[in-house]
N, C-alpha and C positions, 0 to 999 in steps of 0.2 A: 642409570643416568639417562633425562629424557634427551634424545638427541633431535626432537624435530626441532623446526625452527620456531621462534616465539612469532606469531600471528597476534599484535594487538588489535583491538578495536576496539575506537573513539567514539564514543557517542555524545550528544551536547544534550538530551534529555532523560533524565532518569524514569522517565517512565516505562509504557507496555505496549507502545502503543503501533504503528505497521514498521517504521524503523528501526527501533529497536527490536519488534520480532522477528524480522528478517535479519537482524545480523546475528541472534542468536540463532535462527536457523543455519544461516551461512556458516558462521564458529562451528557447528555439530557438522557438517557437510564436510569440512578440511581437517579434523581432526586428525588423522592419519597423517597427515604431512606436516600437521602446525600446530602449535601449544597454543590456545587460546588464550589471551587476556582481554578481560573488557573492562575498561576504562569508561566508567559515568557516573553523574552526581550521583548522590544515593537515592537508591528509590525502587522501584520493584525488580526493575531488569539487571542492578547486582542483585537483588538478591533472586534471582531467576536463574544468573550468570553460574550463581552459588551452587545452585540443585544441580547445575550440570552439571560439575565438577570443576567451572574455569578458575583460574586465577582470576582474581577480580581488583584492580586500584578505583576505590573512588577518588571523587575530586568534588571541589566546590567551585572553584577559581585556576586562572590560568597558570598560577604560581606552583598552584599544588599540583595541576594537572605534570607541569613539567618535572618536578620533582619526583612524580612516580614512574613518568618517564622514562627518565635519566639512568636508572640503572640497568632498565633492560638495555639499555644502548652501550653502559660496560658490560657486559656480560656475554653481548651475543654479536659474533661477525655478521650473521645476516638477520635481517628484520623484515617481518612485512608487517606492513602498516595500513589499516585502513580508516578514514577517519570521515566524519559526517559534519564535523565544524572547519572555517577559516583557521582559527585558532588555532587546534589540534594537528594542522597540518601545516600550519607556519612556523609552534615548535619542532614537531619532527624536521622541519629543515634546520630549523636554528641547532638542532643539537648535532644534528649530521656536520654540520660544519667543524663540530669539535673532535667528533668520534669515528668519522669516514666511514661509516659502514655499509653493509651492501644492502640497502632498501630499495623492500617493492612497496610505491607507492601507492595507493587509491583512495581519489578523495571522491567519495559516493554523494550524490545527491536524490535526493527523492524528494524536492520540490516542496512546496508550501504558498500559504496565502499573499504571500509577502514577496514580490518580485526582486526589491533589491538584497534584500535578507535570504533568500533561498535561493536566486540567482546571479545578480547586480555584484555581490561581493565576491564571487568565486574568481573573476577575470584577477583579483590581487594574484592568483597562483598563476597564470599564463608565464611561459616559457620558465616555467620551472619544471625538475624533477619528477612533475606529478602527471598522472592519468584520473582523469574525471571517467567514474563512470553512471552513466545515466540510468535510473530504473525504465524508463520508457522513450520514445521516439521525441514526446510531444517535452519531456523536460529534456531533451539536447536540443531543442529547436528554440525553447526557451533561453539557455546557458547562451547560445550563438546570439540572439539576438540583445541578450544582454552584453556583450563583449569577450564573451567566453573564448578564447584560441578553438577551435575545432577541430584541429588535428591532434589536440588533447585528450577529445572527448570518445568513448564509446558508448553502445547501447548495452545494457544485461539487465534484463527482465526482472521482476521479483518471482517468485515460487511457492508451490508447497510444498513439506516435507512430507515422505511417504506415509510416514505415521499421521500426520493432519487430515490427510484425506481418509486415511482407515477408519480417523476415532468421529471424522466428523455423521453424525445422525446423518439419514438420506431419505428424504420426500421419494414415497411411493411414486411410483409412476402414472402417469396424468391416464385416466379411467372414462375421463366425462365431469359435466358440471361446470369447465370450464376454469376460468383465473379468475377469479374471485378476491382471495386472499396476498395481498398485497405489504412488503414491509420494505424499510427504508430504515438502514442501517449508516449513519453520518452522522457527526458534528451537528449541531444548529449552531452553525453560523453564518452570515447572511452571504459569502460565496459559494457556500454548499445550495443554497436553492431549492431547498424544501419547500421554502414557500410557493413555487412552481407548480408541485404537485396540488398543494392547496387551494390553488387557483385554478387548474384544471376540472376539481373534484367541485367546486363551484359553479362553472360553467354551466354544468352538469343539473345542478340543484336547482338554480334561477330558471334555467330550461322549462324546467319539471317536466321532462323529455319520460313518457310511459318505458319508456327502450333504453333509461339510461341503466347503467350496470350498480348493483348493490353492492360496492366496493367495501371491504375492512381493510381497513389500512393501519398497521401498527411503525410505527417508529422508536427507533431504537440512536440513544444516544443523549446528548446535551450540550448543552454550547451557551453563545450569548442570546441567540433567537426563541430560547427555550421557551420563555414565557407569552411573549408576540407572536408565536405557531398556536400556543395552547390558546389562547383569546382567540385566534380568528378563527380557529377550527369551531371552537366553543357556540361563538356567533352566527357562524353561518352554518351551525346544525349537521357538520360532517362527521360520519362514523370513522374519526382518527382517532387513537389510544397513543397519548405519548408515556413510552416506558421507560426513559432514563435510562441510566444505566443499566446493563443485567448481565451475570454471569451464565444466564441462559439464554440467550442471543442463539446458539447453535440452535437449540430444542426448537425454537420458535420460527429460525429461518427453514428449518426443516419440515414445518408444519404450513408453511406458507405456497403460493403457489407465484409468485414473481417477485425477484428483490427490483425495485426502481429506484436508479442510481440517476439525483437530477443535479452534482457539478461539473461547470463545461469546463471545469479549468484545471479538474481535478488529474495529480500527476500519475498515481496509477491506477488505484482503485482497487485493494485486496480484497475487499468484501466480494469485490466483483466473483473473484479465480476461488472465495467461498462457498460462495453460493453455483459454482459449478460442481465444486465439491458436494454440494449437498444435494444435489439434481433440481437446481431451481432454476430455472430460467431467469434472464436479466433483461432489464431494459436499460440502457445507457444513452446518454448525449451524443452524436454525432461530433463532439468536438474533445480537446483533453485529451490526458493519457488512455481516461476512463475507457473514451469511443474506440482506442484504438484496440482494445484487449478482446474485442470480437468483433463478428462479422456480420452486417444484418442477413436478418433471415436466414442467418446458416448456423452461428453457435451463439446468437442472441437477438436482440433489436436496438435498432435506435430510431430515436426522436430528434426533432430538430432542436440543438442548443439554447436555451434561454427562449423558447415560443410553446408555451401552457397550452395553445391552441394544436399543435401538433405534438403532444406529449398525451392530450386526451384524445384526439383522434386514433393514437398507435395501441392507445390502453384497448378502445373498443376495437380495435382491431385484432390487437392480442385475446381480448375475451372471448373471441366467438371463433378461435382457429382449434381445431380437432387435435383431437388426444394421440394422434399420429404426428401432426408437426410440431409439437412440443415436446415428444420424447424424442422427434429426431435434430431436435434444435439441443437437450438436453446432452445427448449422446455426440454429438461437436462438442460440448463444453468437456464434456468426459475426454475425448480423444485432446484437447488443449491441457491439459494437467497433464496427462502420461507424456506430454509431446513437449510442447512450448514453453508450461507453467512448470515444469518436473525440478524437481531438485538433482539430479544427477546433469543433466545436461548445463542448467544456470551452474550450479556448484561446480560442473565444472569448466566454464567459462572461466569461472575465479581464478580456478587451482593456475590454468593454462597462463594467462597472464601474472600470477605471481610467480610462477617457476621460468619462465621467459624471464623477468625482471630481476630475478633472484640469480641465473645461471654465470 
């Protein structure tokens, strides 16, 4: 008989996508203490949920959602519950009210384009039962200024699992020749800011500057700006390659020599804590979750937020810096994954406040 405690989690997207893979990381992190169930529409991440071994209840609707609900709350005196919708965590109360059980709540947020949708609605859960926790600084500053309770709220990182950083491919170490090779892994969608970079690499061209840098820039991704990037790339003669989607993103961020992350709003930015994994240097905004995930000049760079003009300045500046400060900038991003970014230490941030809430 398994005797840990059931650990649901709630997810409101069935897809693959950095929420969803972070609670399946987190589910593999607390195994030992907690039976994983993950709760979400259908779509990849049950059946991901599956490979693991979790129990898994889909759901379409909030009727169904409770329904699958319902019985782990007969069955079991203590629950932890973590949940990434309003919804999902307004039935867990509504059903506690019937079954008194001993829940550890957490209603995670990892932020979105959507101010009132990603933050605006969480303040419904204020001076309830629940603990918000925040993936980054920049989404609790957010949550507050939307109305959020703040003595609700904590901070816990996202991570990598130790196996993600084993299997991920890893960029030789920088030799000479400089940065060159340039990829941008995002959405096209017009918060994301791609177009930023495209406007910087124009700057550049209109110049016809002898000293400007011979960028390849590959993009990785899709959105609604998809086609409005490819035209003006197109038009103004930039060596940009947009590649859609790919299940080789890893191969190619490994083969690149800088990922450049250009949203300011964005709430954490895992491609970032990837591509440290892969030894690639990053360039990030000064603003956002993104910014806060390194440190200029020491385990990355930034540029100034939304200013194309000091986004191509930092490019040239990154190009012409020695094969010495970019493995020692690389070698900070190393020491942030076994430290910061590590899954024993977030994982167990988790464990710590559900066993606290659960005693």
């Amino acid at each position: 008989m398994d005797m840990r405690i059931p650990l649901v989690y709630a997810l409101h997207s069935g897809n693959l996508y950095g929420t969803e893979r972070m609670a399946l990381s987190t589910a593999a992190g607390l195994v030992e203490d907690f039976a994983p169930i993950i709760m979400a529409p259908p779509g990849p991440a049950i059946e991901e949920a599956r490979r693991s071994g979790f129990e898994t209840l889909p759901f379409q609707n909030a009727w169904q959602f409770a329904s699958g609900l319902r019985p782990v709350f007969a069955r079991s005196k203590k629950i932890a519950f973590l949940a990434t919708g309003v919804m999902h965590s307004s039935v867990c109360l509504a059903l506690n009210l019937v079954y008194r059980r001993r829940v550890a709540h957490l209603h995670l947020v990892h932020g979105g384009a959507s101010e009132k949708l990603s933050y605006g609605r969480k303040a419904k859960l204020n001076n309830r039962p629940v603990e918000f926790v925040a993936v980054s600084s920049y989404v609790r500053e957010r949550l507050i200024a939307n109305g959020v309770n703040a003595a609700q709220i904590r901070v816990i990182e996202n991570f990598l699992p130790p196996q993600r950083v084993a299997s991920c491919p890893r960029r030789e170490p920088f030799a000479g020749g400089g940065v060159r090779r340039l990829i941008v892994i995002s959405r096209l969608d017009p918060e994301k800011r791609v177009d930023l970079l495209l406007e910087a690499l124009e700057r550049d061209a209109l110049e016809g500057d002898p000293e400007a840098v011979p960028y390849e820039v590959r993009v990785f991704g899709t959105g609604w700006n998809t086609e409005a990037l490819k035209q003006r790339a197109a038009s103004s003669r930039l060596n940009v390659i947009f590649e859609g989607f790919s299940s080789t993103v890893d191969e190619a961020l490994a083969q690149s020599d800088l990922l450049v992350h250009l949203c300011p709003v964005e709430p954490f930015g895992l491609a970032i804590i990837e591509a440290m994994a892969a030894g690639v240097p990053v360039l990030a905004p000064d603003a956002g979750g993104a910014g806060s995930l390194l440190t200029d000049e020491v385990s990355g760079f930034h540029f100034r937020a939304n200013d194309a003009e000091s986004l191509r300045q930092k490019l040239r500046y990154i190009a012409g810096l020695s094969p010495e400060k970019l493995n020692a900038v690389v070698a900070q991003g190393d020491l942030l994954l076994a430290t910061r970014y590590s899954e024993p230490a977030r994982v167990g941030d988790y464990r710590r406040i559900l066993m606290e809430q659960l005693a």
